[in-house]
mmJSON file of the N, C-alpha and C atoms, coordinates in Angstrom:
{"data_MODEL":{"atom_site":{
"group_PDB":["ATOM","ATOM","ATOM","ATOM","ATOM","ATOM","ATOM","ATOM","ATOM","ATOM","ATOM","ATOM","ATOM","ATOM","ATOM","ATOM","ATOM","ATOM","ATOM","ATOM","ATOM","ATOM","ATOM","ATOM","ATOM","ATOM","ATOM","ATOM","ATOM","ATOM","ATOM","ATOM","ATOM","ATOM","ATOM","ATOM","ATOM","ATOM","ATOM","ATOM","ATOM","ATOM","ATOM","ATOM","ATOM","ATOM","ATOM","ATOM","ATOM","ATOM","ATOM","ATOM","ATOM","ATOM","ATOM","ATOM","ATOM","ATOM","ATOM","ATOM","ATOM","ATOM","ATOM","ATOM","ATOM","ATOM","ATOM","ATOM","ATOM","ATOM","ATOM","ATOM","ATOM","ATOM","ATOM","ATOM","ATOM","ATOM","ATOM","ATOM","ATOM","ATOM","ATOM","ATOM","ATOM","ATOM","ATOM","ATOM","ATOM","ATOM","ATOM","ATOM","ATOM","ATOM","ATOM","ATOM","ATOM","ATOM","ATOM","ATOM","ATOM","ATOM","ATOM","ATOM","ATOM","ATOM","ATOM","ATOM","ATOM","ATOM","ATOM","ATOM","ATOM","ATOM","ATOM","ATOM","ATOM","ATOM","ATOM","ATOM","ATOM","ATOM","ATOM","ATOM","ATOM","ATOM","ATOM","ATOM","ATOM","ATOM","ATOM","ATOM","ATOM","ATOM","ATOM","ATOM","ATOM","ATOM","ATOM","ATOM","ATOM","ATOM","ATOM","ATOM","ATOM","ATOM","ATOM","ATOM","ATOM","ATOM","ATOM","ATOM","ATOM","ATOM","ATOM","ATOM","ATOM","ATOM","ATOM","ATOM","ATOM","ATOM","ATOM","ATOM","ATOM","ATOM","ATOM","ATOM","ATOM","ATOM","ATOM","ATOM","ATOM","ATOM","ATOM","ATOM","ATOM","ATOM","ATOM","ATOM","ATOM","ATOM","ATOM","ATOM","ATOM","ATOM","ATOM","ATOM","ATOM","ATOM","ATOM","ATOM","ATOM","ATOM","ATOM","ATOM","ATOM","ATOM","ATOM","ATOM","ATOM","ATOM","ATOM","ATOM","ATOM","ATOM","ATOM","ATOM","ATOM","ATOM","ATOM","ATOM","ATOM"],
"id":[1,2,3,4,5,6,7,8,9,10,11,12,13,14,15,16,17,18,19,20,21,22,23,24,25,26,27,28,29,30,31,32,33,34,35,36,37,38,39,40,41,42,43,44,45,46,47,48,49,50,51,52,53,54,55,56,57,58,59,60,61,62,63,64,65,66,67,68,69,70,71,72,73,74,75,76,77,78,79,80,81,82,83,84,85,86,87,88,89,90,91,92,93,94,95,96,97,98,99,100,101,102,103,104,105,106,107,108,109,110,111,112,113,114,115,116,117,118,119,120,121,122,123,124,125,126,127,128,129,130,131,132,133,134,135,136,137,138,139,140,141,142,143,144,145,146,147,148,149,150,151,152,153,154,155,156,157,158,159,160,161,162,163,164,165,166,167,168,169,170,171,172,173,174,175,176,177,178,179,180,181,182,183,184,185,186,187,188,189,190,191,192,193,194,195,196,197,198,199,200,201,202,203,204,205,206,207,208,209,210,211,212,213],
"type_symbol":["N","C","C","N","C","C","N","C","C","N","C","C","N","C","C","N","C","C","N","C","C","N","C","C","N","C","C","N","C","C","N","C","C","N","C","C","N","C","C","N","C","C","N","C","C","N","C","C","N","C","C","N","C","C","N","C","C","N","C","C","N","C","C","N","C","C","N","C","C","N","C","C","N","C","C","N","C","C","N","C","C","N","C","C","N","C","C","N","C","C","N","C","C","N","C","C","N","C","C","N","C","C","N","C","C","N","C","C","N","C","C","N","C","C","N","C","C","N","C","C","N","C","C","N","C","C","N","C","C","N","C","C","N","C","C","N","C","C","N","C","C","N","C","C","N","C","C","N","C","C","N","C","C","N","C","C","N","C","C","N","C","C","N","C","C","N","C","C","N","C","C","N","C","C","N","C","C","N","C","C","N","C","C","N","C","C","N","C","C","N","C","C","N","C","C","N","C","C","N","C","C","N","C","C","N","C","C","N","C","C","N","C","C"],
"label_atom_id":["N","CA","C","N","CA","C","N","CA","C","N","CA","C","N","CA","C","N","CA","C","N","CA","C","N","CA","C","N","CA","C","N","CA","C","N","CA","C","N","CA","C","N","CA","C","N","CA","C","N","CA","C","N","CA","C","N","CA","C","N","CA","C","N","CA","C","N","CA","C","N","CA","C","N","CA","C","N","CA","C","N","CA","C","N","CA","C","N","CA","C","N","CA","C","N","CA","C","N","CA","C","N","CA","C","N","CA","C","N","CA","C","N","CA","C","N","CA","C","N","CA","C","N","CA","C","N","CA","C","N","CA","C","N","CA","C","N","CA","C","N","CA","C","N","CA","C","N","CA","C","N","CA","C","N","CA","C","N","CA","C","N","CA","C","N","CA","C","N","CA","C","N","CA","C","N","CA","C","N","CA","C","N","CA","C","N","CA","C","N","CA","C","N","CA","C","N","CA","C","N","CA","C","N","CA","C","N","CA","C","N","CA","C","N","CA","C","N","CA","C","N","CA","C","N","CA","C","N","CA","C","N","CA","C","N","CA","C","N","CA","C","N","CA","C","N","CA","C"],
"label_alt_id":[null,null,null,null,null,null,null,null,null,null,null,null,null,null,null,null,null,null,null,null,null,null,null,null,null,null,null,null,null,null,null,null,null,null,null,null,null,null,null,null,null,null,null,null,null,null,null,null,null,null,null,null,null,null,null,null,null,null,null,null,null,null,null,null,null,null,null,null,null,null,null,null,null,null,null,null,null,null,null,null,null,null,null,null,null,null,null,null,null,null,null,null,null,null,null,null,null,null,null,null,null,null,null,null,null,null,null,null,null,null,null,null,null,null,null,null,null,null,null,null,null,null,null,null,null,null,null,null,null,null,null,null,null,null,null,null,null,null,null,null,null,null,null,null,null,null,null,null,null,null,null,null,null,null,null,null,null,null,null,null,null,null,null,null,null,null,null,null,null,null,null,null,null,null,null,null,null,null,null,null,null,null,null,null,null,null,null,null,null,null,null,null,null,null,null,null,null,null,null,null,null,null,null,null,null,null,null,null,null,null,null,null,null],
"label_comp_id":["UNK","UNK","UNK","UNK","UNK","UNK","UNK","UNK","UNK","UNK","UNK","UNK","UNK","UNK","UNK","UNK","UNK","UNK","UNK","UNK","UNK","UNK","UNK","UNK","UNK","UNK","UNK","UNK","UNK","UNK","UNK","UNK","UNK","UNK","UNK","UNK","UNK","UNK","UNK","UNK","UNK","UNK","UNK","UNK","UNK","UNK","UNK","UNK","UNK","UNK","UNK","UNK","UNK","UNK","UNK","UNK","UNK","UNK","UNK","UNK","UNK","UNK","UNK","UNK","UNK","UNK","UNK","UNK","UNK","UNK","UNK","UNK","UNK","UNK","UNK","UNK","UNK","UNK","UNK","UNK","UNK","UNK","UNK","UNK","UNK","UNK","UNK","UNK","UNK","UNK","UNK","UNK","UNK","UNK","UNK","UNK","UNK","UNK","UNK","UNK","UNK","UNK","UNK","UNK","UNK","UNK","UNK","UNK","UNK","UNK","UNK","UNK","UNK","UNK","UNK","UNK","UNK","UNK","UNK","UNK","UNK","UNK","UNK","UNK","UNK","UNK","UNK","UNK","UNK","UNK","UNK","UNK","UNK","UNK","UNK","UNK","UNK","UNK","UNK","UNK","UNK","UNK","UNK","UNK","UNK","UNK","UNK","UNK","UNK","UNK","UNK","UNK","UNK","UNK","UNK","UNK","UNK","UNK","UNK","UNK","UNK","UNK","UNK","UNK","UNK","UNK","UNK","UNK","UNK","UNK","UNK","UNK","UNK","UNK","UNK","UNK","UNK","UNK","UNK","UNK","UNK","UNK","UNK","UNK","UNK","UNK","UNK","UNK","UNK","UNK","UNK","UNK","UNK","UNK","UNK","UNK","UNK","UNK","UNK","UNK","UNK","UNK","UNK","UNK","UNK","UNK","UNK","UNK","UNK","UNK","UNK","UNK","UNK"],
"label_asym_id":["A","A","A","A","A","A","A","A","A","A","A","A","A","A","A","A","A","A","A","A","A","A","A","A","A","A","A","A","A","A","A","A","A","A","A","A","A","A","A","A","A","A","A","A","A","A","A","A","A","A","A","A","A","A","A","A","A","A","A","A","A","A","A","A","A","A","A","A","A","A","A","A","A","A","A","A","A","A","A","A","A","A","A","A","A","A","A","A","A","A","A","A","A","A","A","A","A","A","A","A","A","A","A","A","A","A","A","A","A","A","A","A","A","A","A","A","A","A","A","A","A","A","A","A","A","A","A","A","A","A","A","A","A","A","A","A","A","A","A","A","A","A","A","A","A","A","A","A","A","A","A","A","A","A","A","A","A","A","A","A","A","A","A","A","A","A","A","A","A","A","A","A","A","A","A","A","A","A","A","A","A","A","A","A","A","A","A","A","A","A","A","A","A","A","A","A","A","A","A","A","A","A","A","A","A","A","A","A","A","A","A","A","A"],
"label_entity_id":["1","1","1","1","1","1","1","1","1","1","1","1","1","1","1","1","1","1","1","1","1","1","1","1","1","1","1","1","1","1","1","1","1","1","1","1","1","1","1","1","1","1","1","1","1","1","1","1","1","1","1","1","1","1","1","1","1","1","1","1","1","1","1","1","1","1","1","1","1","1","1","1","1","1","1","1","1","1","1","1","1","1","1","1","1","1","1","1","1","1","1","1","1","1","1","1","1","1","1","1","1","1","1","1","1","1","1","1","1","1","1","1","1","1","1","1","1","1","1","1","1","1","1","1","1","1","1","1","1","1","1","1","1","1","1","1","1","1","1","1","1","1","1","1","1","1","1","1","1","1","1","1","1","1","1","1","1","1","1","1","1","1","1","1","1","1","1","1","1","1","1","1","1","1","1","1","1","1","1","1","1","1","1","1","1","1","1","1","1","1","1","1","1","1","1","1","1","1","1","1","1","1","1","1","1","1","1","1","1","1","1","1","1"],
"label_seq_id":[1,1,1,2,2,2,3,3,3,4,4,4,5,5,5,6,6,6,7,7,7,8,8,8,9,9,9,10,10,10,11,11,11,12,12,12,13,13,13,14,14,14,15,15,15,16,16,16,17,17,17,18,18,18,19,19,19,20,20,20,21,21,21,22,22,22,23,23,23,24,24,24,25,25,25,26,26,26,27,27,27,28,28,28,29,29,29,30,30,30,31,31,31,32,32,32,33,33,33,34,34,34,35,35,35,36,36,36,37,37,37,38,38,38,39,39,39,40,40,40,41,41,41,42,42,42,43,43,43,44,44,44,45,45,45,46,46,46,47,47,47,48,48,48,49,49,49,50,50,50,51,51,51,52,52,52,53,53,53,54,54,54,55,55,55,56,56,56,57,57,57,58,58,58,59,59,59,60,60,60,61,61,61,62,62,62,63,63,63,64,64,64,65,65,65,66,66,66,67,67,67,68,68,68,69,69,69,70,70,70,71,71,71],
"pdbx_PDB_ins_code":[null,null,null,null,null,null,null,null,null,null,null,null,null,null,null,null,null,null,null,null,null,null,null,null,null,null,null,null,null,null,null,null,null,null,null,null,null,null,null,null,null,null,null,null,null,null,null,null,null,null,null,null,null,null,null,null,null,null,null,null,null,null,null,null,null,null,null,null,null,null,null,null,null,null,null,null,null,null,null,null,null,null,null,null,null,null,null,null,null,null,null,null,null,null,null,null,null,null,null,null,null,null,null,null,null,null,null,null,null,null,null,null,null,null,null,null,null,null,null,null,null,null,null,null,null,null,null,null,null,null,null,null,null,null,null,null,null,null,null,null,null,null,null,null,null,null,null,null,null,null,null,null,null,null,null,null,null,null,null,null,null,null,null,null,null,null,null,null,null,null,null,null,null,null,null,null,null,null,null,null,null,null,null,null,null,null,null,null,null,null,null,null,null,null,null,null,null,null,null,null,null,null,null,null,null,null,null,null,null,null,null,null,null],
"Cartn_x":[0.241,0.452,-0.519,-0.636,-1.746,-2.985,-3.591,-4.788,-5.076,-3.864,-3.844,-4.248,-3.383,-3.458,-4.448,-5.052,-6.562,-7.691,-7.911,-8.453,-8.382,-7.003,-7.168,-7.665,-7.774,-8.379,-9.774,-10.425,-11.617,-12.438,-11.529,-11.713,-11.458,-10.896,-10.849,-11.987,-12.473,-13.796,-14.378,-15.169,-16.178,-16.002,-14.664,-14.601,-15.198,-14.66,-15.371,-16.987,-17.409,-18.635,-19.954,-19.028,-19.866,-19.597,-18.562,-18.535,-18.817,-18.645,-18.845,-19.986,-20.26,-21.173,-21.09,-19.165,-18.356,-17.654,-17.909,-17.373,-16.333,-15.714,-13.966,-14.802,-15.508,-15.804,-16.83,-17.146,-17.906,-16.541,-15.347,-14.173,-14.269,-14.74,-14.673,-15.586,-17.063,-18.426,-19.252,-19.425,-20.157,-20.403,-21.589,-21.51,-21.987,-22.63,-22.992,-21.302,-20.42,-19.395,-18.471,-17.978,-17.634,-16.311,-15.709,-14.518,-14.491,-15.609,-16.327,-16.416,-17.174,-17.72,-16.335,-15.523,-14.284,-13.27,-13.008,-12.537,-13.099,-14.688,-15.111,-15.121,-15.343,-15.292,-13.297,-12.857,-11.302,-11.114,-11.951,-11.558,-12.308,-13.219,-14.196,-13.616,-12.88,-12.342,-10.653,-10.045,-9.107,-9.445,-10.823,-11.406,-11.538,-12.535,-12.382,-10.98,-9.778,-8.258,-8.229,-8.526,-7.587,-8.689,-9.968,-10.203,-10.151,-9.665,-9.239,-7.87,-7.366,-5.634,-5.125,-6.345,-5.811,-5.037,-5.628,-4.602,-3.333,-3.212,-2.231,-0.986,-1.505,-0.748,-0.474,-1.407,-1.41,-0.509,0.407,1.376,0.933,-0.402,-0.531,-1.828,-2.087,-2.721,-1.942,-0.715,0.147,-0.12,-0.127,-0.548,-1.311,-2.575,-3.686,-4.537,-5.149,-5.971,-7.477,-7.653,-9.274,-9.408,-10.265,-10.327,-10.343,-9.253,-9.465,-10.712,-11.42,-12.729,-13.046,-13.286,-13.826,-13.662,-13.219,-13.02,-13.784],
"Cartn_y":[4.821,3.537,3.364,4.67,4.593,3.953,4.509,4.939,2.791,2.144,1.45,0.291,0.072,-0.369,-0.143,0.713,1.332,0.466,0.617,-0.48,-2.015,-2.436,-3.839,-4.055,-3.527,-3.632,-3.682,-2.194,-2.322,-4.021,-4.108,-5.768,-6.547,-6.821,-7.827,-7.98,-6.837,-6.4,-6.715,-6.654,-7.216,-8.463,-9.301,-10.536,-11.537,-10.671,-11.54,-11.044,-10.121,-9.623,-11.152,-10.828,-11.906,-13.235,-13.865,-15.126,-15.323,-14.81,-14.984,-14.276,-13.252,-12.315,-11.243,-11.553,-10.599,-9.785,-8.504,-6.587,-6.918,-6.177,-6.127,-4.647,-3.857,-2.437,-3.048,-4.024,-4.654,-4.719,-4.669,-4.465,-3.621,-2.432,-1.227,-0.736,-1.483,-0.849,-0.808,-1.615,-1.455,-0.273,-0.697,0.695,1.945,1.675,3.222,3.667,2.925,4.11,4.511,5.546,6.978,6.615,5.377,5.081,4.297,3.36,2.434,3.751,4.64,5.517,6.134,6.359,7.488,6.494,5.219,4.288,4.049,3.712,3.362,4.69,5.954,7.047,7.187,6.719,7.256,5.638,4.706,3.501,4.033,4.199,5.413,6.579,7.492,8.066,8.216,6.549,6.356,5.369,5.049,4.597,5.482,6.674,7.894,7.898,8.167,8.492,7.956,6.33,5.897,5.561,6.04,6.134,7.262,8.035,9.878,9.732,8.995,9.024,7.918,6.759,5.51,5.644,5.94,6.322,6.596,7.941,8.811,7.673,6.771,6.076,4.677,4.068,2.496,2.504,1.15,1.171,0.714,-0.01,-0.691,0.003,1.144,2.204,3.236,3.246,3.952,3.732,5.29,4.755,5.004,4.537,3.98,5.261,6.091,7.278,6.233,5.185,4.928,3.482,2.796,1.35,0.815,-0.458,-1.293,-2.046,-2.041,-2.624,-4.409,-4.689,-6.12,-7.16,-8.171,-8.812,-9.849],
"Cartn_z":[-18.209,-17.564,-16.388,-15.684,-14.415,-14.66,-15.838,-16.746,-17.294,-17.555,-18.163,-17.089,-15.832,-14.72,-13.68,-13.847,-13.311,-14.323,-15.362,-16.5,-16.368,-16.08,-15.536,-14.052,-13.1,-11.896,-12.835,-12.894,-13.338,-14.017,-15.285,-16.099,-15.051,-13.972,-13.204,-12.249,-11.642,-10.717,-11.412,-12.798,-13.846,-14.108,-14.124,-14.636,-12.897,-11.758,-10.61,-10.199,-11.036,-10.511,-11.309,-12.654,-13.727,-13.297,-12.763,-12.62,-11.188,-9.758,-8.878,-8.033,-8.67,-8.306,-7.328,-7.065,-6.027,-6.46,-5.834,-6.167,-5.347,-5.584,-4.954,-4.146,-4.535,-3.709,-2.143,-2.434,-1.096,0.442,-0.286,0.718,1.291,0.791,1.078,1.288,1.551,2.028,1.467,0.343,-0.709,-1.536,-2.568,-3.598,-2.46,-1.506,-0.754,0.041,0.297,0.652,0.091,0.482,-0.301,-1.085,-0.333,-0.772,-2.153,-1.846,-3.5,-4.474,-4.128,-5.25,-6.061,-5.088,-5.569,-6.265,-6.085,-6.653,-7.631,-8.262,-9.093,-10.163,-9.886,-10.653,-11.025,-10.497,-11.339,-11.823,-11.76,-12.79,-14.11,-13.712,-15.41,-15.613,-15.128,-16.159,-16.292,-16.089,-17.033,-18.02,-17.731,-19.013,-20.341,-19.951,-20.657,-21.206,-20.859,-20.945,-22.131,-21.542,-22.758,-24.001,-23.526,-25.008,-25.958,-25.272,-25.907,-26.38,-25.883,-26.128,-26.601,-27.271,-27.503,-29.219,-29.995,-31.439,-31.254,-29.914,-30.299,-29.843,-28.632,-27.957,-28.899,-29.66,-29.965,-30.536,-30.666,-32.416,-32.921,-32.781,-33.632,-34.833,-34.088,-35.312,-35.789,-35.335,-35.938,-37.83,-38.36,-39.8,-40.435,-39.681,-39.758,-39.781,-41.166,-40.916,-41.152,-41.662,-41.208,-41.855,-41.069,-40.679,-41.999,-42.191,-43.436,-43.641,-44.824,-45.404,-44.586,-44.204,-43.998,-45.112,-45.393,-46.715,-46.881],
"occupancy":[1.0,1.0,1.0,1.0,1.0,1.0,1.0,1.0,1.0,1.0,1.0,1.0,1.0,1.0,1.0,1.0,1.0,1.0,1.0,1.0,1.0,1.0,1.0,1.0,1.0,1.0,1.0,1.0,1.0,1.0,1.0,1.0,1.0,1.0,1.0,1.0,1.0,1.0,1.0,1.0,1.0,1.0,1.0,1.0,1.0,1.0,1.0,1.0,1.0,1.0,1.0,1.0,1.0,1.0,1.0,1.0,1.0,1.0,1.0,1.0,1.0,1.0,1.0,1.0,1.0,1.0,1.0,1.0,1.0,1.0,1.0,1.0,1.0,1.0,1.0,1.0,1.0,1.0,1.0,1.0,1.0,1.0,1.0,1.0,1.0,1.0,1.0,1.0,1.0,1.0,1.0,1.0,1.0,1.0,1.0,1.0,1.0,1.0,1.0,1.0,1.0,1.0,1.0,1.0,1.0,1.0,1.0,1.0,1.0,1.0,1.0,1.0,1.0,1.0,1.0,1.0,1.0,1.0,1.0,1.0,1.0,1.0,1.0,1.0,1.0,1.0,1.0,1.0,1.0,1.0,1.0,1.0,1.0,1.0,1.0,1.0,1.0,1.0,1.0,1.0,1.0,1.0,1.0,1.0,1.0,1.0,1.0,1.0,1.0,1.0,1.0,1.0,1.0,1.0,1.0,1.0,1.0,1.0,1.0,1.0,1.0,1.0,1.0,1.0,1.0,1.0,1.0,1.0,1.0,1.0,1.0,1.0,1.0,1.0,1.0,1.0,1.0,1.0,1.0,1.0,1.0,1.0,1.0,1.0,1.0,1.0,1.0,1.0,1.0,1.0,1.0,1.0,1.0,1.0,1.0,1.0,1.0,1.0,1.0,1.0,1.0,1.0,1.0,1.0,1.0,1.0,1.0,1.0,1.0,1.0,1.0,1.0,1.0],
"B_iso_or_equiv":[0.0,0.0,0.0,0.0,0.0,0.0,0.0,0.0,0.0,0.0,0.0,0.0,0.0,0.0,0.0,0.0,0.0,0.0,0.0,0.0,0.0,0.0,0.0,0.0,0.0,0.0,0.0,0.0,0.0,0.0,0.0,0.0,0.0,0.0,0.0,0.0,0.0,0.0,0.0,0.0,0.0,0.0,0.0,0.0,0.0,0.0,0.0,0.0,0.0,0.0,0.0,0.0,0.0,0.0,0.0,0.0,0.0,0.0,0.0,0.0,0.0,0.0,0.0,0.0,0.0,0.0,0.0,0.0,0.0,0.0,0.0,0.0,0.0,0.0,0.0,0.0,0.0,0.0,0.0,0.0,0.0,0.0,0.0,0.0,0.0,0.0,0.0,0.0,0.0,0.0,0.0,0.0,0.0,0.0,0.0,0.0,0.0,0.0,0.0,0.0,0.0,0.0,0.0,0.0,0.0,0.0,0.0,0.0,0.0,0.0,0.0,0.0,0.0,0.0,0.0,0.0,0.0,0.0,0.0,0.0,0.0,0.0,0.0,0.0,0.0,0.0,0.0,0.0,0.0,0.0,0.0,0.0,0.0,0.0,0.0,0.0,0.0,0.0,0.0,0.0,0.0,0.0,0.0,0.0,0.0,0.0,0.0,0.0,0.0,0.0,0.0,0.0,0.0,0.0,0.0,0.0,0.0,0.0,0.0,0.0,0.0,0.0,0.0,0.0,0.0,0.0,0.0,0.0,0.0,0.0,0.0,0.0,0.0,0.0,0.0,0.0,0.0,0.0,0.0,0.0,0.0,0.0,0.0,0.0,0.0,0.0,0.0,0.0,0.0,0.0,0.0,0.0,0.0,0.0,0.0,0.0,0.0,0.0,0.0,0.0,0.0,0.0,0.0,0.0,0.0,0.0,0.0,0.0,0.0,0.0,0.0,0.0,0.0],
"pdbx_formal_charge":[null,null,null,null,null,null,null,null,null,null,null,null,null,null,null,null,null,null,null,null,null,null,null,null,null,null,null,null,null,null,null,null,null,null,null,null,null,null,null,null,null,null,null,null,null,null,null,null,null,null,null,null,null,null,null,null,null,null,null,null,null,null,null,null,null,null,null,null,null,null,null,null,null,null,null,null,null,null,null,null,null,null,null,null,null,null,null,null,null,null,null,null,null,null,null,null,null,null,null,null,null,null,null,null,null,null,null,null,null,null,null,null,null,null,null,null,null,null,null,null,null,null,null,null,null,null,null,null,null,null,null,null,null,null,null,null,null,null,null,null,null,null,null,null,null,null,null,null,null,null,null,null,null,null,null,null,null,null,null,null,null,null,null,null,null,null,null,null,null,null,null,null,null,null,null,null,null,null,null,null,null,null,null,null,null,null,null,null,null,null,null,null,null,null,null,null,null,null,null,null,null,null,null,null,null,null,null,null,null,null,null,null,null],
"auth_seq_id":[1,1,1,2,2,2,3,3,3,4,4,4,5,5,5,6,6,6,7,7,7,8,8,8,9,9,9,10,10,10,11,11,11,12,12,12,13,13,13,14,14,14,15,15,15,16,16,16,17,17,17,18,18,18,19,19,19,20,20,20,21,21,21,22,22,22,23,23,23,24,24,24,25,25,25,26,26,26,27,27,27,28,28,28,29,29,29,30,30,30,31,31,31,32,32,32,33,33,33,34,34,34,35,35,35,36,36,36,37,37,37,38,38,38,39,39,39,40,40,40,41,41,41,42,42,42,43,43,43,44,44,44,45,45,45,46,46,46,47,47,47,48,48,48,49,49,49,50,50,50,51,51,51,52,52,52,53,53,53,54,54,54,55,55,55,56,56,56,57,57,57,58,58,58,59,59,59,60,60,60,61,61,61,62,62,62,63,63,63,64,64,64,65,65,65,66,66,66,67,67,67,68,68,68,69,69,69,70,70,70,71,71,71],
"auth_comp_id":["UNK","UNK","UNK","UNK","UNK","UNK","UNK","UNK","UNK","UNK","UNK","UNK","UNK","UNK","UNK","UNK","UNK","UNK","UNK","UNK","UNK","UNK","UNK","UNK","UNK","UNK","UNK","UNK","UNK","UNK","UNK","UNK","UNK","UNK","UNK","UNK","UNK","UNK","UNK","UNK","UNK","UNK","UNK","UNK","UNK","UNK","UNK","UNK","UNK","UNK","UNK","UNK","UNK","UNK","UNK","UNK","UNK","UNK","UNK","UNK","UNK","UNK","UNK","UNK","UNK","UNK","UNK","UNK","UNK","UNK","UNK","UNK","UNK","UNK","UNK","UNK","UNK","UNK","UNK","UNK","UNK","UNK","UNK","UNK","UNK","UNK","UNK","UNK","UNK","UNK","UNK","UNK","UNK","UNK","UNK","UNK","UNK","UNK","UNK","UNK","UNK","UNK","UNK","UNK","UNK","UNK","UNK","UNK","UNK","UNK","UNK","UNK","UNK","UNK","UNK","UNK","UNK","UNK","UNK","UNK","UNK","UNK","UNK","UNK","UNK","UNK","UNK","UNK","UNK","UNK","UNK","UNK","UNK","UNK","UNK","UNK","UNK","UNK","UNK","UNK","UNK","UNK","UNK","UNK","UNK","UNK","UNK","UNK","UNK","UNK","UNK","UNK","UNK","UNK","UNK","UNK","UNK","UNK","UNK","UNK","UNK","UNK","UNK","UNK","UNK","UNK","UNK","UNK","UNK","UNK","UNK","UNK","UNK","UNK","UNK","UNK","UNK","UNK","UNK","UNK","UNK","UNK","UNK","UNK","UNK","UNK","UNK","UNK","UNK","UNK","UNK","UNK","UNK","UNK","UNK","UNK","UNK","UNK","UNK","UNK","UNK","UNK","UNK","UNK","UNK","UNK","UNK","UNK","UNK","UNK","UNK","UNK","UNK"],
"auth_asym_id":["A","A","A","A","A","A","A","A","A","A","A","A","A","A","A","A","A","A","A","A","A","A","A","A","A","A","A","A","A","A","A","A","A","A","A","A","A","A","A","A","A","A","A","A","A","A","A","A","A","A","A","A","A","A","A","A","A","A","A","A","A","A","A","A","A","A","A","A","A","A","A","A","A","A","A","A","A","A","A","A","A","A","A","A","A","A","A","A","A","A","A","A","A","A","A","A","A","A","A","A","A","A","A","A","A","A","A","A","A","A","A","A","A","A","A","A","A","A","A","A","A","A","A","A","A","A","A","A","A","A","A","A","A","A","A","A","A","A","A","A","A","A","A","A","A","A","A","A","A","A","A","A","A","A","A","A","A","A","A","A","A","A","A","A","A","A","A","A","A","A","A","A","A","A","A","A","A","A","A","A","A","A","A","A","A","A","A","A","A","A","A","A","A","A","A","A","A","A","A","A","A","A","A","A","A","A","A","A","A","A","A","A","A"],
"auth_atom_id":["N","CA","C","N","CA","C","N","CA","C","N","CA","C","N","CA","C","N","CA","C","N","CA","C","N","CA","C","N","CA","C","N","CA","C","N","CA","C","N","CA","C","N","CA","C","N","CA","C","N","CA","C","N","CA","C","N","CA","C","N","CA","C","N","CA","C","N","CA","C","N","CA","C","N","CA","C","N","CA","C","N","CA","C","N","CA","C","N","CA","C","N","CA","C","N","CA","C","N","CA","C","N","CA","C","N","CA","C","N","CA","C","N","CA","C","N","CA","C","N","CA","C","N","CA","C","N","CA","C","N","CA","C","N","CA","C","N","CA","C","N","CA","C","N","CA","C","N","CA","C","N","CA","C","N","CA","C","N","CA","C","N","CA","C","N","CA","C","N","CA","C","N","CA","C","N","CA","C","N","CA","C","N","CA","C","N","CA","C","N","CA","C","N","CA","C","N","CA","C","N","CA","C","N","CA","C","N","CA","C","N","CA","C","N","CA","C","N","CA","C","N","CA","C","N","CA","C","N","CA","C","N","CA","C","N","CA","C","N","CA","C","N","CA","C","N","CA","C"],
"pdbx_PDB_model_num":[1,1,1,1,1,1,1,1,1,1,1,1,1,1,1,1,1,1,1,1,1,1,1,1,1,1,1,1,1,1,1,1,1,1,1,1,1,1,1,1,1,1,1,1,1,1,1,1,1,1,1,1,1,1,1,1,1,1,1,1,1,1,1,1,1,1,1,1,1,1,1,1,1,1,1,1,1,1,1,1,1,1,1,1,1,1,1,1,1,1,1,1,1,1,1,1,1,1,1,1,1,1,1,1,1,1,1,1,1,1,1,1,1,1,1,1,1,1,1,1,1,1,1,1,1,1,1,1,1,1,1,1,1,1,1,1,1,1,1,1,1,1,1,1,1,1,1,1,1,1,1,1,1,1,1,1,1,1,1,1,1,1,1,1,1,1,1,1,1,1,1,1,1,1,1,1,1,1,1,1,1,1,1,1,1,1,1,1,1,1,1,1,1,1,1,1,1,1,1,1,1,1,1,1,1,1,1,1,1,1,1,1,1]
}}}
């Protein structure tokens, strides 16, 4: 759930970086301080997380040993 909620911050910092051209880490000192960096490195690896643990977790690949054909 951390992992998941760490991911939407992240998508939200990208959705105002692209449309406004504003970092939410500029709060915090921009990309040079230490606090941006350590924030931005544990939004990447509960990115990592959940892409290591996304099968075991989805229901909706529950099932699912390998992707249906395209029709």
């Amino acid at each position: 759930m951390i992992s998941f909620i760490l991911l939407v911050i992240g998508g939200l910092n990208w959705l105002l970086v692209g449309l406004f051209s504003w970092d939410v880490g500029a709060l915090f000192g921009g990309m040079d301080a230490i606090i941006s960096k350590i924030i931005y490195v544990i939004v990447g690896l509960a990115a990592i997380y959940e892409v290591v643990t996304h099968k075991a977790n989805c229901k909706a690949c529950e099932g699912k040993s390998q992707p249906t054909p395209m029709a």
